[in-house]
GUKOL-851935 format. One line per 5 residues: number of its first residue (from 1); their letters; for each residue x, y, z of N, C-alpha, C. Coordinates in steps of 0.05 Angstrom, whole numbers, always signed. Example, Ala and Ser with C-alpha at 12.3 -4.5 7.8 and 13.67 -1.06 7.14 Angstrom:
BEGIN
1	AS	+264,-114,+156,+246,-90,+156,+264,-66,+156 ~ +257,-45,+142,+273,-21,+143,+258,+1,+157
//
This chain:
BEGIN
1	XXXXX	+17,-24,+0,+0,+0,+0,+18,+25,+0 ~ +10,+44,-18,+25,+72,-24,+19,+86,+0 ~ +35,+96,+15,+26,+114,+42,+23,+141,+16 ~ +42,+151,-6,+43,+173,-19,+20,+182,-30 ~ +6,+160,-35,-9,+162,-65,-41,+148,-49
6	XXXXX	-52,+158,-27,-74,+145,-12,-98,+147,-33 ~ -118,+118,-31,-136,+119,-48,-165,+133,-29 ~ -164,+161,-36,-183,+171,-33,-193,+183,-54 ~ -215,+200,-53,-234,+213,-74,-223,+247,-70 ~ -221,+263,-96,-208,+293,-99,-219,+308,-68
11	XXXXX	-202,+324,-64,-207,+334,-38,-232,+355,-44 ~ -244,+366,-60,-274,+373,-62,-296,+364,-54 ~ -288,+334,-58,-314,+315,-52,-313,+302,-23 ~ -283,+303,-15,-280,+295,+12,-292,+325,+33 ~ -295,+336,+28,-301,+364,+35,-324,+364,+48
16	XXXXX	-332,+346,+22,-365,+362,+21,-382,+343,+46 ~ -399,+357,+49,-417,+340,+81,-438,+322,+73 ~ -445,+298,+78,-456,+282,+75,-490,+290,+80 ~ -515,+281,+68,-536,+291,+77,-545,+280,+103 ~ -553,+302,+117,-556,+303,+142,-589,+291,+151
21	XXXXX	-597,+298,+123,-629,+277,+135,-627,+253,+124 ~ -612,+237,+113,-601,+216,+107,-587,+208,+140 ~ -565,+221,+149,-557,+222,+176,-570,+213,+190 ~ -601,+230,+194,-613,+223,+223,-631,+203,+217 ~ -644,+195,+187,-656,+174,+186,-640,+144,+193
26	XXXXX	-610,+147,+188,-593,+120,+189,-604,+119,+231 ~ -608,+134,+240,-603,+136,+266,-627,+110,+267 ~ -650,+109,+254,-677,+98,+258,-679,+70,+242 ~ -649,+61,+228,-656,+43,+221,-654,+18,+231 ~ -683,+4,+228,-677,-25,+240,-703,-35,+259
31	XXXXX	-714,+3,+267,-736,+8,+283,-764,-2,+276 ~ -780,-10,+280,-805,-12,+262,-822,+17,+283 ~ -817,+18,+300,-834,+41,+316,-832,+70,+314 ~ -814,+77,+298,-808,+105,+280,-822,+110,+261 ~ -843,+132,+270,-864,+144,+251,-846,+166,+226
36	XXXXX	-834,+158,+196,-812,+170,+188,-821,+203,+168 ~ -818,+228,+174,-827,+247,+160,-808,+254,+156 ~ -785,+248,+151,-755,+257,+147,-753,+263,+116 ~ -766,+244,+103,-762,+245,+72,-781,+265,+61 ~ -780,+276,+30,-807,+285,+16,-811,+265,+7
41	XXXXX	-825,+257,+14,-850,+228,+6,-871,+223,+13 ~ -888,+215,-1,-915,+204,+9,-922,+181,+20 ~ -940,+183,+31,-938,+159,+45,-958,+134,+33 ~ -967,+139,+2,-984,+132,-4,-965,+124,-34 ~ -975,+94,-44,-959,+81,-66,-978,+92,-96
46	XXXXX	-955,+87,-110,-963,+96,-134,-992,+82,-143 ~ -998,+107,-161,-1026,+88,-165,-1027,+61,-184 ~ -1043,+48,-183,-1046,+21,-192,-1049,+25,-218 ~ -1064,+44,-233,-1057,+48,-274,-1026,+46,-279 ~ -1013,+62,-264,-985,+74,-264,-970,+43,-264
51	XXXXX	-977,+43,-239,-955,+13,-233,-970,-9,-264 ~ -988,-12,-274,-993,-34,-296,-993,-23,-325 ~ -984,-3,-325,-976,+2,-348,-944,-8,-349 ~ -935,+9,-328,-902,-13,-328,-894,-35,-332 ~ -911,-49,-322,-911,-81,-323,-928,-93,-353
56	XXXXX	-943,-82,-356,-953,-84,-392,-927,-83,-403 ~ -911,-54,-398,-890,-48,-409,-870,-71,-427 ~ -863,-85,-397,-851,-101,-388,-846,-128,-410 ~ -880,-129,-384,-885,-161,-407,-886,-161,-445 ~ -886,-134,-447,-878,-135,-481,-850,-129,-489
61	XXXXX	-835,-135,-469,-805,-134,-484,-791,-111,-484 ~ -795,-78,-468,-793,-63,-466,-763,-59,-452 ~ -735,-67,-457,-724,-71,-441,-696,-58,-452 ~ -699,-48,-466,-669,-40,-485,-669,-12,-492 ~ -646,-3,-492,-644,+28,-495,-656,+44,-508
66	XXXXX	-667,+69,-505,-688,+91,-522,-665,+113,-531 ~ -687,+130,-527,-672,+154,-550,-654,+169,-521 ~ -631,+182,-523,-620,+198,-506,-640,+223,-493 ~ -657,+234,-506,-678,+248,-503,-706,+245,-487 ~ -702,+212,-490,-733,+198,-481,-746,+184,-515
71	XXXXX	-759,+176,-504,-785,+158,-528,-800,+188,-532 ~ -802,+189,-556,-825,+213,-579,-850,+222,-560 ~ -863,+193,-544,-885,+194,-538,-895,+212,-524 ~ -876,+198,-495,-877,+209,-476,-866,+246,-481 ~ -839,+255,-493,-838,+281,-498,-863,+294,-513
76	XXXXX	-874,+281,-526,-892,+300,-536,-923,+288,-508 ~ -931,+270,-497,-938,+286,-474,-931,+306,-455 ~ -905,+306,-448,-891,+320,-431,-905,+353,-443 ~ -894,+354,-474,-901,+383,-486,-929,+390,-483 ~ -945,+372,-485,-978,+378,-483,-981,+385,-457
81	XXXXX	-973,+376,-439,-971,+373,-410,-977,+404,-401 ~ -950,+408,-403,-932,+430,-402,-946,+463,-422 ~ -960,+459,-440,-972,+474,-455,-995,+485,-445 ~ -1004,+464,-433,-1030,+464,-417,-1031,+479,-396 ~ -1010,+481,-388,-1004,+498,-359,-987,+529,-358
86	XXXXX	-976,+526,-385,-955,+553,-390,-971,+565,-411 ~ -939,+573,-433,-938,+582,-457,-940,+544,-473 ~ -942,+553,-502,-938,+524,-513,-913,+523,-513 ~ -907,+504,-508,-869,+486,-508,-877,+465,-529 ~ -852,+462,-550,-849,+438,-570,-836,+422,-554
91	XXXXX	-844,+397,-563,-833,+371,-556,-796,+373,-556 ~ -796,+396,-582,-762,+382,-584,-738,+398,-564 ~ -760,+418,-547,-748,+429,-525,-748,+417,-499 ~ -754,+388,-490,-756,+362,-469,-734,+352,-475 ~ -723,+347,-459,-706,+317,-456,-706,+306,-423
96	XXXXX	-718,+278,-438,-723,+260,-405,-701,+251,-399 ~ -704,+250,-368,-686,+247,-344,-688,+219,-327 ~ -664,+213,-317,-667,+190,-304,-672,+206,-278 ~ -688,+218,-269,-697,+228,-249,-693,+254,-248 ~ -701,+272,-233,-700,+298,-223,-670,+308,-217
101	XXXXX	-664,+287,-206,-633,+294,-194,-622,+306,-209 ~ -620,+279,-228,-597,+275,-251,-610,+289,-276 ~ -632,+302,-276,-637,+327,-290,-624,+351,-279 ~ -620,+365,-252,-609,+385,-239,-574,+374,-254 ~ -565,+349,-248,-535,+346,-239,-534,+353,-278
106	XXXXX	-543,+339,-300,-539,+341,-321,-534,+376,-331 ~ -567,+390,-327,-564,+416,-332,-538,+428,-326 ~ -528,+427,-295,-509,+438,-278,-479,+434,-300 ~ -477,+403,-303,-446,+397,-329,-451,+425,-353 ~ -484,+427,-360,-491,+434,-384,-485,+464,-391
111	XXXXX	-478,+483,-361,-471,+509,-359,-448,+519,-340 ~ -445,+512,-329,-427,+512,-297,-405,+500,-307 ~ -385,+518,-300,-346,+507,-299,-340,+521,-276 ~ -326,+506,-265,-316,+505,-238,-299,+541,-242 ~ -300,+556,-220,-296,+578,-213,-317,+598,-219
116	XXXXX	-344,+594,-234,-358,+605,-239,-382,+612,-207 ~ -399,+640,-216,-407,+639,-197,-437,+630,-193 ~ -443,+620,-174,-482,+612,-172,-488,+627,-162 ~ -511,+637,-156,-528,+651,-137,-555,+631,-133 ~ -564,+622,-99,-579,+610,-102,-603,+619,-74
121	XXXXX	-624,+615,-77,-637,+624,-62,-645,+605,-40 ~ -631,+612,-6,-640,+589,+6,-657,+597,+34 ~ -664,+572,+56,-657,+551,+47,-666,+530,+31 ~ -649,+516,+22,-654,+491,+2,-639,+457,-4 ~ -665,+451,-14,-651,+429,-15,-622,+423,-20
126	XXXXX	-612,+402,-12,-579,+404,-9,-569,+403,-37 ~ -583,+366,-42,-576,+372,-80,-564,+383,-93 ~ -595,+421,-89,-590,+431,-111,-564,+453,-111 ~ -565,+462,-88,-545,+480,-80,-515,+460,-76 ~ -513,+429,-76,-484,+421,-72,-470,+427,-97
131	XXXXX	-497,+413,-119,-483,+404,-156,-473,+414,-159 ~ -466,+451,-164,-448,+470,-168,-422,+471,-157 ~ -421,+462,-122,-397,+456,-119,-382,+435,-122 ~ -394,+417,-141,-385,+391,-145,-369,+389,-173 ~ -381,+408,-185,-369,+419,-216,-338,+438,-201
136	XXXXX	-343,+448,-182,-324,+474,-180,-322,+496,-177 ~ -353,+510,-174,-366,+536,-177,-367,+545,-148 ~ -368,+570,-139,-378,+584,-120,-407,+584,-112 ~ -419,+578,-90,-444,+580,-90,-452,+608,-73 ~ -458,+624,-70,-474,+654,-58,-500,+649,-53
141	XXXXX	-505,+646,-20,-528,+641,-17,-546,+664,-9 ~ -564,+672,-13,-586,+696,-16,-611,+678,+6 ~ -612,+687,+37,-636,+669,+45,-665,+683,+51 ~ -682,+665,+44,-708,+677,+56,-713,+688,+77 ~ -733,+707,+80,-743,+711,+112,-761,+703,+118
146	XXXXX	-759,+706,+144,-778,+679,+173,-796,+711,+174 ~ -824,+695,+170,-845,+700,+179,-866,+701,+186 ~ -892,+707,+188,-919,+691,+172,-922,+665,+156 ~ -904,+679,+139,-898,+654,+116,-874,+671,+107 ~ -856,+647,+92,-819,+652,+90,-826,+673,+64
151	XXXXX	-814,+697,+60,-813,+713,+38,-781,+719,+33 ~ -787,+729,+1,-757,+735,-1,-752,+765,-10 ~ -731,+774,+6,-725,+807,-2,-709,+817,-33 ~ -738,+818,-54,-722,+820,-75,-701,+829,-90 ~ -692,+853,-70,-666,+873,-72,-646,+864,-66
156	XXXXX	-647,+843,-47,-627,+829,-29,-619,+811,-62 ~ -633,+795,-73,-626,+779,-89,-619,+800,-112 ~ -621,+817,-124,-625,+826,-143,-588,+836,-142 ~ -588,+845,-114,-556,+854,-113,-532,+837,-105 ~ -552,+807,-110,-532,+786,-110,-521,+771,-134
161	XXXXX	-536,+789,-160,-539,+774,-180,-524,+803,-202 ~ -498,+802,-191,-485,+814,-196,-469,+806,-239 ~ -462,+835,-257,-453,+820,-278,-426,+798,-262 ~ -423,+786,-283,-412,+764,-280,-414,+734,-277 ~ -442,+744,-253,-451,+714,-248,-461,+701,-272
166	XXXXX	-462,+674,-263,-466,+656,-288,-489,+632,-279 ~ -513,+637,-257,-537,+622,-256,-545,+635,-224 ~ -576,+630,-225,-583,+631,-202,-603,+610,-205 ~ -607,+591,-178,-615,+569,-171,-648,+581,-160 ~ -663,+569,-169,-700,+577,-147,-715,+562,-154
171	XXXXX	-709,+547,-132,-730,+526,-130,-760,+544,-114 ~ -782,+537,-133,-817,+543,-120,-835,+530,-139 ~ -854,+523,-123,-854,+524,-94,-832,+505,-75 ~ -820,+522,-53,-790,+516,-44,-793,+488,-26 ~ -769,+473,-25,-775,+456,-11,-740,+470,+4
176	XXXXX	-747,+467,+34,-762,+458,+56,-781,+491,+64 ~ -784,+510,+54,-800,+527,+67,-832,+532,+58 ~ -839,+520,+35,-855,+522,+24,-865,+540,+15 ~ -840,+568,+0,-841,+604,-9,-848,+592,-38 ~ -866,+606,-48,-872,+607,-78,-865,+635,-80
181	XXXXX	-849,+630,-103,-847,+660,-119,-871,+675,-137 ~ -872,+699,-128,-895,+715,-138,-895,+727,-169 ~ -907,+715,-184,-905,+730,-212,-887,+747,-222 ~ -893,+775,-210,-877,+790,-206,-850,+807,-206 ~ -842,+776,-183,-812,+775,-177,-806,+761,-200
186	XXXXX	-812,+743,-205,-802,+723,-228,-799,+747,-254 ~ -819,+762,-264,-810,+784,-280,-784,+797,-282 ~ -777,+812,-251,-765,+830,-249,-735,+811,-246 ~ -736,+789,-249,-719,+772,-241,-700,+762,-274 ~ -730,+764,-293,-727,+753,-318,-708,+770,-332
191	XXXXX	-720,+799,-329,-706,+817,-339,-676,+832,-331 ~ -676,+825,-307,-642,+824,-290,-630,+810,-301 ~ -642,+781,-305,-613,+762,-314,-615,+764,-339 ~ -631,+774,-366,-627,+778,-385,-612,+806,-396 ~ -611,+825,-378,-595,+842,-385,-564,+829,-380
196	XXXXX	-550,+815,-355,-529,+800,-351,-529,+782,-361 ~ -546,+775,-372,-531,+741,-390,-532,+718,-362 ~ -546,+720,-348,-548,+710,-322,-565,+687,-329 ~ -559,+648,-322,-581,+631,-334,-595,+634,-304 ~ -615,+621,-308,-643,+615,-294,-645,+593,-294
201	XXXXX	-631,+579,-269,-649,+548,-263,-666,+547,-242 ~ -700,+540,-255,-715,+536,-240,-720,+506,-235 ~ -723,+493,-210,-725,+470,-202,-762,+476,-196 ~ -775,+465,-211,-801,+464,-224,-824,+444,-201 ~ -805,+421,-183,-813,+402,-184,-837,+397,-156
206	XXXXX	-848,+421,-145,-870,+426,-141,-890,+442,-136 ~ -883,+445,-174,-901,+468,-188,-934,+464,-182 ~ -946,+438,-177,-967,+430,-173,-979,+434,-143 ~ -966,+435,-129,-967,+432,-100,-973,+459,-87 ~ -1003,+474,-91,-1000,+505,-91,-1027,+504,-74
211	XXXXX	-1028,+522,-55,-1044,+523,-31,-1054,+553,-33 ~ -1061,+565,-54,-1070,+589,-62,-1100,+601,-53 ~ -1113,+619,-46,-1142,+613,-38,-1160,+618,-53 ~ -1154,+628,-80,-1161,+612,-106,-1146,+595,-125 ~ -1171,+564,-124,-1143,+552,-135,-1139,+561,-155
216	XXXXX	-1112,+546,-159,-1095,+548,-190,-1087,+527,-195 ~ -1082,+516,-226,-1068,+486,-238,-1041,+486,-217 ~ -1025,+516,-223,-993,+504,-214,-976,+532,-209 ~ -960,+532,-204,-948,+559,-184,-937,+573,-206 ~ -945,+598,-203,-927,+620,-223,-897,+599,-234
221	XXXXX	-892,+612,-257,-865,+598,-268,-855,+609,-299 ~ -827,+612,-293,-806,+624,-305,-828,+617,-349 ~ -836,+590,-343,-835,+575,-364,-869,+596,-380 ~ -872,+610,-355,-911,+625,-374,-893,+648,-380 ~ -868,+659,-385,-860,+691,-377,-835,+690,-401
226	XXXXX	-816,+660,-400,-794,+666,-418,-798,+662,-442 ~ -783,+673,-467,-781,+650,-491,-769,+642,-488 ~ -768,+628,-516,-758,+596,-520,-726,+606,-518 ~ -717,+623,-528,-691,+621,-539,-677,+642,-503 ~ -696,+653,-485,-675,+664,-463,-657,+639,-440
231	XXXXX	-646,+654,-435,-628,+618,-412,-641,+624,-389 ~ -660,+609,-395,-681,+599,-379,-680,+561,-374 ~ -674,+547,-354,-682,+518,-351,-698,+509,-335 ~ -716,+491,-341,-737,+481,-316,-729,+463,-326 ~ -728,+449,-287,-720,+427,-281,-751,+414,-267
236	XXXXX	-751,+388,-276,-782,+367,-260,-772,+342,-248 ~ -798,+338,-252,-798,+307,-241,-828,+296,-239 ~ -830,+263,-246,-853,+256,-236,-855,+246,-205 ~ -840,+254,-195,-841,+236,-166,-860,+248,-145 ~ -860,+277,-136,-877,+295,-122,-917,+292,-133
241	XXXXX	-919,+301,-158,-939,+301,-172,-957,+285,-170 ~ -945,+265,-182,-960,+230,-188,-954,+219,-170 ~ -938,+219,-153,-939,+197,-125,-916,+174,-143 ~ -892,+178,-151,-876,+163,-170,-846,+165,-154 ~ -840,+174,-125,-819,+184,-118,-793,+159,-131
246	XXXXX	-799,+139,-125,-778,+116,-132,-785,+105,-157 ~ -795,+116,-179,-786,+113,-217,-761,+121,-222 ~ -754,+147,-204,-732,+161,-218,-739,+170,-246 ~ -756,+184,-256,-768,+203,-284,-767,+226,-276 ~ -750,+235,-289,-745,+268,-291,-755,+281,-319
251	XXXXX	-744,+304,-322,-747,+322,-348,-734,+353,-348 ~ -734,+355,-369,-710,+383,-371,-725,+397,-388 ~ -732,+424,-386,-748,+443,-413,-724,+455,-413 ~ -709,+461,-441,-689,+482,-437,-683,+507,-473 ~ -662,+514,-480,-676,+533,-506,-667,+513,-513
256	XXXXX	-672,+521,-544,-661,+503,-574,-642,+502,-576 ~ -620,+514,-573,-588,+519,-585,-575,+495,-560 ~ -591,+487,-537,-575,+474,-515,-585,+443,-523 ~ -602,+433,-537,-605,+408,-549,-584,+387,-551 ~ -574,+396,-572,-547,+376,-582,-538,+373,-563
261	XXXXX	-528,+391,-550,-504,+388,-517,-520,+373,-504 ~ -544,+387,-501,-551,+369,-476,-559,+332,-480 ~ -551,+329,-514,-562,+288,-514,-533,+287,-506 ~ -518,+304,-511,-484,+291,-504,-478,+276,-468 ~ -496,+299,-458,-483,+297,-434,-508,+274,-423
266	XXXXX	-535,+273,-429,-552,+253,-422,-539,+225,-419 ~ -524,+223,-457,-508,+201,-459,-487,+188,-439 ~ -474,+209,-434,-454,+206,-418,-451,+205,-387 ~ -480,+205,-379,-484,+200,-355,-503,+171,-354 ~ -527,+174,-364,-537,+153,-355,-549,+133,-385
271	XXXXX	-543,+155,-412,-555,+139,-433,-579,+153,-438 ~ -599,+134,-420,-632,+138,-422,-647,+128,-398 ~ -667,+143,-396,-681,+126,-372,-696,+108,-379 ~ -701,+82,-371,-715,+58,-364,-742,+66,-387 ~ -745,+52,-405,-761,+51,-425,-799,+48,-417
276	XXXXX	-795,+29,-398,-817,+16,-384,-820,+34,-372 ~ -811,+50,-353,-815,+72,-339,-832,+99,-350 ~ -817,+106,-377,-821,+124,-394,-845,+122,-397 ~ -867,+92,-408,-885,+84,-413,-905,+96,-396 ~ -901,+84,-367,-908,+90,-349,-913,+126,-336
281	XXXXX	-890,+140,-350,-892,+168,-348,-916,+175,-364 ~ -918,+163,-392,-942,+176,-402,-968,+174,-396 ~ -973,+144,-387,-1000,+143,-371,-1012,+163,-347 ~ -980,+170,-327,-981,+184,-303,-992,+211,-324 ~ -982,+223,-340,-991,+248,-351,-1016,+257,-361
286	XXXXX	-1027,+226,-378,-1053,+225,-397,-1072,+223,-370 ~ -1072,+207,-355,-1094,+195,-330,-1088,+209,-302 ~ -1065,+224,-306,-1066,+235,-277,-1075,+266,-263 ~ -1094,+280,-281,-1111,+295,-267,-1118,+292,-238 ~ -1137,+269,-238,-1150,+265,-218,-1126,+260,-197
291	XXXXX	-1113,+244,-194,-1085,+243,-178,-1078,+271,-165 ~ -1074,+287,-184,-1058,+320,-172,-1082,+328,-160 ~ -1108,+329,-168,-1132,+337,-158,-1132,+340,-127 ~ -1136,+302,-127,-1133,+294,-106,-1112,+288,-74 ~ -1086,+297,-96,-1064,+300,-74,-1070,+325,-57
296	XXXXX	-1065,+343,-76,-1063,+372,-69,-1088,+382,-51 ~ -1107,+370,-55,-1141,+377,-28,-1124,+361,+0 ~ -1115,+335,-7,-1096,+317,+23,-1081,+332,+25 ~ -1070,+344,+14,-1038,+365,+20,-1046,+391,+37 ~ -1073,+397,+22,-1083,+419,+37,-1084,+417,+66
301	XXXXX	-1111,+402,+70,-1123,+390,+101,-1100,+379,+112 ~ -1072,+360,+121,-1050,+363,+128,-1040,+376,+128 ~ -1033,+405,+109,-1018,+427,+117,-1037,+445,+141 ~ -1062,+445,+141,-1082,+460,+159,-1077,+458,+184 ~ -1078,+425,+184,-1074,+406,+205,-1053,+416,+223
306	XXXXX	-1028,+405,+205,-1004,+402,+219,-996,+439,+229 ~ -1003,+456,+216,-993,+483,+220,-1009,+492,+245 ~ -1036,+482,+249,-1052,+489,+264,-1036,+476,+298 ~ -1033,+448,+290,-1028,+432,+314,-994,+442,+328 ~ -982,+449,+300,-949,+463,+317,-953,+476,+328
311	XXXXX	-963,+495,+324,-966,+533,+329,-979,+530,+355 ~ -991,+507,+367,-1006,+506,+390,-988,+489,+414 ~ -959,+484,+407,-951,+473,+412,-925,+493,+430 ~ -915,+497,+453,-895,+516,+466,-871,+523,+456 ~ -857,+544,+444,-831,+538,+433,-832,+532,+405
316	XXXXX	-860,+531,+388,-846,+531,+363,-865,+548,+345 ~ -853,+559,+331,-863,+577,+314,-867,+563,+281 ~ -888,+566,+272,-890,+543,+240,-897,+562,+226 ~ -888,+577,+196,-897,+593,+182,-917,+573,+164 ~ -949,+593,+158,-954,+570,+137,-946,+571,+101
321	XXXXX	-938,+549,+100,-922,+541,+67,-952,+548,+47 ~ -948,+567,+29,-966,+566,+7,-957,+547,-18 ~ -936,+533,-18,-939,+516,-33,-922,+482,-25 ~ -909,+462,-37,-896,+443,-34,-916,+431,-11 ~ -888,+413,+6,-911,+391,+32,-898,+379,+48
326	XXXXX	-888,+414,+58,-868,+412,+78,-877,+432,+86 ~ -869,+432,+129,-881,+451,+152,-842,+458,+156 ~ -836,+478,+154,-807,+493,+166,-805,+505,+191 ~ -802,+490,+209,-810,+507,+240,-791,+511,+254 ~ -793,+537,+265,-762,+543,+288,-778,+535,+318
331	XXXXX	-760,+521,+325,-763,+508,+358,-740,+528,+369 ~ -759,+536,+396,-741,+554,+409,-715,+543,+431 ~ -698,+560,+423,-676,+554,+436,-652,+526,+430 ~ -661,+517,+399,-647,+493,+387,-620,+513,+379 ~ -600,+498,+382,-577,+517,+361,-565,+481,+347
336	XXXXX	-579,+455,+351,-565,+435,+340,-586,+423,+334 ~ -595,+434,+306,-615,+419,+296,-615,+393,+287 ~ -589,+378,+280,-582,+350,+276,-583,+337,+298 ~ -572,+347,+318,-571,+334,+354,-605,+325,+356 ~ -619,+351,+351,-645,+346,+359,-653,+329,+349
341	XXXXX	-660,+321,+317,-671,+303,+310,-663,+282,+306 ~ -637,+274,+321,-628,+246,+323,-637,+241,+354 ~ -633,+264,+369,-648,+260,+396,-681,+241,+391 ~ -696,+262,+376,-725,+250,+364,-727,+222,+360 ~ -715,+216,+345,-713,+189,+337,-713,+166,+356
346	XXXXX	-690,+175,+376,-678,+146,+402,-699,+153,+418 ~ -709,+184,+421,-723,+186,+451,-760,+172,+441 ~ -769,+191,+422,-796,+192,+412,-805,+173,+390 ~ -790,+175,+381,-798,+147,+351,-812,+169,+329 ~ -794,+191,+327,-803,+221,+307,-783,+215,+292
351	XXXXX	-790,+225,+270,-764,+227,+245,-775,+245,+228 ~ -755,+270,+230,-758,+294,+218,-734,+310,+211 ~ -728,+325,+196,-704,+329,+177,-698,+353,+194 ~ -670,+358,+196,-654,+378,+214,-656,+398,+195 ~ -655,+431,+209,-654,+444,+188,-628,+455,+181
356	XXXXX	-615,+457,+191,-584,+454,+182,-582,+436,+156 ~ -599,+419,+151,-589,+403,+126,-593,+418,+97 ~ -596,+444,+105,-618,+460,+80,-598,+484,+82 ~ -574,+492,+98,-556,+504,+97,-558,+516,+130 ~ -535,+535,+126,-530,+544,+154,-558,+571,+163
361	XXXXX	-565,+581,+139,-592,+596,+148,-618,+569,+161 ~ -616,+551,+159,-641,+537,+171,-632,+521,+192 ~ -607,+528,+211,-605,+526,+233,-621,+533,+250 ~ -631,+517,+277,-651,+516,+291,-684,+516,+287 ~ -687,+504,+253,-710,+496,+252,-709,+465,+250
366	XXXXX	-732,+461,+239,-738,+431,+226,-755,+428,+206 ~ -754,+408,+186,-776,+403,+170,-791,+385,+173 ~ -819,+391,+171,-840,+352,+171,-857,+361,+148 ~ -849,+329,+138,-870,+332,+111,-890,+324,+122 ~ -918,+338,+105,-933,+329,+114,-950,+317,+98
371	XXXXX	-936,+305,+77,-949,+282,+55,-965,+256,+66 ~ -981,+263,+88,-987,+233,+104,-1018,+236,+118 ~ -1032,+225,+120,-1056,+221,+136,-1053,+244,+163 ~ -1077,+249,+172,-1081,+259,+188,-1077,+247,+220 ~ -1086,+223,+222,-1080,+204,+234,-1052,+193,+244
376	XXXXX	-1039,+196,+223,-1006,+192,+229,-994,+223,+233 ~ -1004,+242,+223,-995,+268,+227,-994,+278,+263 ~ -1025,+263,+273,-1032,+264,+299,-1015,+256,+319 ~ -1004,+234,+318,-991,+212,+330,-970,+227,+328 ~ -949,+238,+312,-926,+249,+308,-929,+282,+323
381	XXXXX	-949,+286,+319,-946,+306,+339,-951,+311,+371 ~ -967,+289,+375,-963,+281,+399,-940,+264,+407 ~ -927,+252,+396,-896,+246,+401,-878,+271,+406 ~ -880,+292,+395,-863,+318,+397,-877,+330,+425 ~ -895,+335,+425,-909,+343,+446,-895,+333,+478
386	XXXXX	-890,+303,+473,-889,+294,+502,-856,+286,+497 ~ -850,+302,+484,-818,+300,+479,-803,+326,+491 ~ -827,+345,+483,-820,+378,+492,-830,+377,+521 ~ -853,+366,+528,-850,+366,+564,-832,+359,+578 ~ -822,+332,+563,-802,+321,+586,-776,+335,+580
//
């Protein structure tokens, strides 16, 4: 063995911090008595059309590589999809993803060279704010404010998004605070980074998930406001929407001129996603009205729920989320939000995501999804309850 030459991984990646709600969930494994809200997930399986179209898929031999882009089909649902809810988008502006992720990590190769700068709006998921430093880039974080409900000070961002930079990251509706961006801002936002040459990655992926008090299909977005040809990217996914978290189906809307590049780098990461899957994407798109219908009324009455039942609770403050399906709450007097919710776990049988895992602005909160029955919502907060007495 080389003492000189040790086999580790580039010191960037050794750097970087492991996910921390990954962390506190390892703390719970093995438990069956851990009620788990740590993840964004539902607690409810994909629906039964979804799951037999796959397996139709299947059983006809569906098993061998597609187009780097995706199958025709499904992109040109995707574009109808998508038309339906914006401006019209052509099919040949999609390219499917082996998930959400690896739609963010792809785009990210697709613009980002290491020393460049991001600007990203947090807090946020870790993901999306790591990819950049994983390329090499600077990340500048710009954070929301705690209030009512989490808002963001548009001046603050506006003078973060300095010439030079080369993307700003916004995810809305946000996950873990649940801030939707207001029309508006997205304007005044469009036209900043288009005078700088500034791209726009919007992480799209719960555009559906909108708690508005008139409804609406899906949350303001970059995609009703840009053309085709400004550097503008939305990033998706079927996993939030359709109740699909473990397909791994993503999608990328991005301009025309980024096409070619972007089958290069599809190729070069994963190929294509799962054919059968794809299949399965289109059914989720053609048949799944009623699905989003229906999530988003459960997402509602759980978010009611759960905001109602914190807020009544000593020591914690819950803003309510107008969009996604997640509660962001500061508990008073935490400064170790990871301590705490590994504490949760051994003491209560709670599992809920530290807010430190969303950067150093979401220290001394926490997140609980509240993708789950009311019933199990109950129970979990009565576990916190008699966690905070003792």
């Amino acid at each position: 063995m080389s003492l000189d030459h040790p086999a580790v991984a580039r010191a960037l990646v050794r750097e970087m911090g492991a996910s921390r709600i990954r962390e506190v969930a390892n703390v719970g494994i093995g438990r069956n008595d851990v009620l788990p809200f740590w993840f964004g997930e539902p607690d409810q399986v994909t629906p039964a059309f979804i799951r037999d179209a796959a397996k139709a898929a299947l059983d006809d031999g569906d098993t061998f590589y597609t187009h780097n882009y995706g199958i025709p089909p499904l992109r040109e649902a995707i574009a109808k999809y998508l038309s339906s809810l914006h401006q019209p988008i052509d099919a040949g502006r999609i390219a499917v993803t082996s998930s959400g992720v690896s739609a963010l990590m792809v785009l990210a190769q697709l613009i980002i060279s290491p020393g460049d700068r991001v600007v990203a709006v947090t807090p946020l998921w870790p993901n999306v704010s790591e990819i950049p430093k994983i390329l090499g880039a600077e990340v500048v974080r710009v954070a929301l404010q705690f209030g009512e409900t989490w808002e963001l000070d548009l001046q603050q961002l506006l003078d973060a998004l300095t010439p030079g930079t080369r993307a700003v990251l916004l995810n809305s509706p946000n996950n873990p605070t649940g801030w939707v961006m207001p029309r508006a801002q997205q304007e005044i936002v469009l036209a900043h980074c288009r005078r700088h040459g500034i791209w726009i990655v919007a992480d799209d992926v719960y555009e559906r998930l909108v708690y508005s008090e008139q409804p609406h299909p899906c949350a303001p977005s970059f995609l009703d406001i840009a053309d085709a040809d400004d550097r503008v990217i939305s990033s998706n996914s079927f996993s939030k929407s359709w109740l699909m978290t473990g397909w791994r189906l993503g999608w990328l809307v991005a301009p025309p001129a980024l096409m070619p590049d972007l089958g290069k780098l599809i190729e070069f990461n994963t190929s294509c996603a799962p054919g059968f899957v794809q299949r399965a994407g289109i059914v989720a798109i053609e048949r799944g009205d009623e699905i989003i219908g229906n999530t988003v009324a459960r997402y509602r009455l759980a978010r009611d729920f759960l905001y109602e039942r914190l807020n009544a609770l000593p020591g914690i403050t819950a803003p309510r989320p107008k969009g996604a399906m997640y509660l962001f709450f500061r508990v008073d007097g935490v400064n170790d939000s990871l301590a705490l919710c590994k504490q949760l776990v051994r003491d209560a049988g709670l599992g809920l995501a530290p807010g430190n895992a969303f950067g150093a602005e979401g220290e001394g909160y926490v997140r609980w999804c509240f993708a789950s029955s009311l019933e199990r919502l109950e129970d979990g907060v009565q576990r916190l309850q008699r966690f905070l007495s003792a």
